[in-house]
C-alpha positions in Angstrom: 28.4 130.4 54.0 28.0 134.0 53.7 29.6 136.6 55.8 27.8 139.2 57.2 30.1 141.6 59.6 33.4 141.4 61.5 34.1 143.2 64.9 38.2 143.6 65.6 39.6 143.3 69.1 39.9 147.2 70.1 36.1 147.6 69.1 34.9 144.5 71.3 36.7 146.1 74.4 35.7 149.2 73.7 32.4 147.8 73.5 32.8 145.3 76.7 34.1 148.7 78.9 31.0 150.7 77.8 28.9 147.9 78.7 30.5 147.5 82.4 30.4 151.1 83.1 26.7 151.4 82.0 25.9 148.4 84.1 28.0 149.7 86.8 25.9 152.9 87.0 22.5 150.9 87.2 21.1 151.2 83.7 18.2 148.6 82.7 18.9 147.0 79.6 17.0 149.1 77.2 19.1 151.9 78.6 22.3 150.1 77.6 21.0 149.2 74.4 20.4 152.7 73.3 23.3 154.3 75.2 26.0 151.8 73.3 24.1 152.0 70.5 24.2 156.0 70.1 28.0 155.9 71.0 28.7 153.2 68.8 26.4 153.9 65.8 24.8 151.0 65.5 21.3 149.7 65.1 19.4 146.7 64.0 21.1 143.5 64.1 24.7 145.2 63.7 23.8 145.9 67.2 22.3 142.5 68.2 25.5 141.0 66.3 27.9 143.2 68.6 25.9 142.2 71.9 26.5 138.4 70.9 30.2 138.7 70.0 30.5 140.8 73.2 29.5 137.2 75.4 31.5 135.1 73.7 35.0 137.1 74.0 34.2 138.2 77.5 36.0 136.1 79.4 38.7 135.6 76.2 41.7 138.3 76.7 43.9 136.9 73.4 41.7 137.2 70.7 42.0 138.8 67.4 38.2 139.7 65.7 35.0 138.0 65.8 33.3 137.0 62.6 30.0 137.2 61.7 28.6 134.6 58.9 25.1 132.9 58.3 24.8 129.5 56.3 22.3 128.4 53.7 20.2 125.7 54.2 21.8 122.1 53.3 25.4 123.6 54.5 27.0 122.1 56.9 28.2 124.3 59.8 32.2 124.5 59.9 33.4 122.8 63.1 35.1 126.3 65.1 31.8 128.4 64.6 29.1 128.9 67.7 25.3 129.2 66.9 24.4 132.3 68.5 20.1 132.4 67.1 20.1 132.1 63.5 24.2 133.2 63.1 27.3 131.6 63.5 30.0 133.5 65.0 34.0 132.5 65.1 36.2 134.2 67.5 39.7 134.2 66.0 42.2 134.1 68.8 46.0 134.5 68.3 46.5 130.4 69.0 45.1 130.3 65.7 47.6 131.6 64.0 50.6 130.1 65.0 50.4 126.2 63.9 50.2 128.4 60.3 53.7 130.6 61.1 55.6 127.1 62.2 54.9 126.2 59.0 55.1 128.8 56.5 59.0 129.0 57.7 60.7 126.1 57.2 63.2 125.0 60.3 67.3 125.0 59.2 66.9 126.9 55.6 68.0 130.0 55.5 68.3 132.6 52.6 70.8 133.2 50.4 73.7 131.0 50.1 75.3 129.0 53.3 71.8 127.1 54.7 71.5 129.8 57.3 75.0 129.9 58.8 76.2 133.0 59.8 80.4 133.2 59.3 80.8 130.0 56.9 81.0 128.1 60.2 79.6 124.9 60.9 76.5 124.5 62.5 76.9 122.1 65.9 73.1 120.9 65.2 72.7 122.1 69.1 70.6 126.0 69.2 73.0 128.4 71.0 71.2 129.1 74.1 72.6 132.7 74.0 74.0 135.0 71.0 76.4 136.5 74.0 77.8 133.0 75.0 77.4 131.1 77.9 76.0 132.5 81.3 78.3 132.1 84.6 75.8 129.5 85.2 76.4 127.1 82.4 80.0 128.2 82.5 80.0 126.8 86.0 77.9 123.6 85.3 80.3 123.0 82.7 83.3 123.4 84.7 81.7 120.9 87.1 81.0 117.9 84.7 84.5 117.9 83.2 85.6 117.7 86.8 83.5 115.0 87.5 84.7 113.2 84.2 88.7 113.5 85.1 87.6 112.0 88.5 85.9 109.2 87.2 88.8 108.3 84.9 91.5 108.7 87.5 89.5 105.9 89.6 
């Protein structure tokens, strides 16, 4: 697989607001062509590649870039790329990225000495739900069950 150009988020919408507002005014589609294509500096097929990416992010508001790439013959086309003509395209969208973040961090290690305690306390094994301590709410909820519980004993 080779890859052949890249288009990042700001240029797309750029791209997709020049395209309504030249649409919106009536143009014809040659008109567009050259209009984005003058204001954009693009010809040839960077400017066929940048109409194609353009349809397959427009209805897509989280996505990070579009990438461009063709594929020799006997290659198999990876699985998350769309045949647009003779190029694949692969819209990158942020849900991409986070299965990788999860687990580049690993969950209870911390740095430095202590395993990620703060204070050389001990860790309760439950998450804090509030650095500030508990809202009226669970304060309340709280006060509640451990009525509940001397009841039930009493009876």
């Amino acid at each position: 697989m080779k890859s052949i150009t890249e288009f990042s988020q700001p240029t797309l919408q750029k791209f997709l607001a020049a395209k309504a507002t030249l649409t919106a005014e009536g143009k014809t589609a040659e008109e567009i062509t050259t209009a984005i294509g003058e204001s954009f500096k693009l010809e040839g097929d960077k400017l066929k590649f940048i109409f194609a990416a353009a349809d397959l992010v427009v209805e897509q508001k989280a996505f990070r870039r579009v990438l461009v790439a063709s594929i020799a013959e006997g290659e198999a086309a990876p699985a998350k790329y769309t045949k647009v003509e003779d190029n694949y395209y692969l819209v990158e969208t942020m849900d991409m990225f986070k299965p990788m973040a999860a687990a580049a961090a690993p969950a209870g290690k911390g740095f430095g000495r202590g395993g990620g305690q703060r204070g050389g306390g001990k860790a309760s094994g439950a998450p804090k739900s509030s650095p500030w301590g508990a809202s009226p709410e669970e304060i309340a909820a709280k006060k509640k069950a451990s009525t509940l519980a001397a009841q039930a004993k009493k009876a």
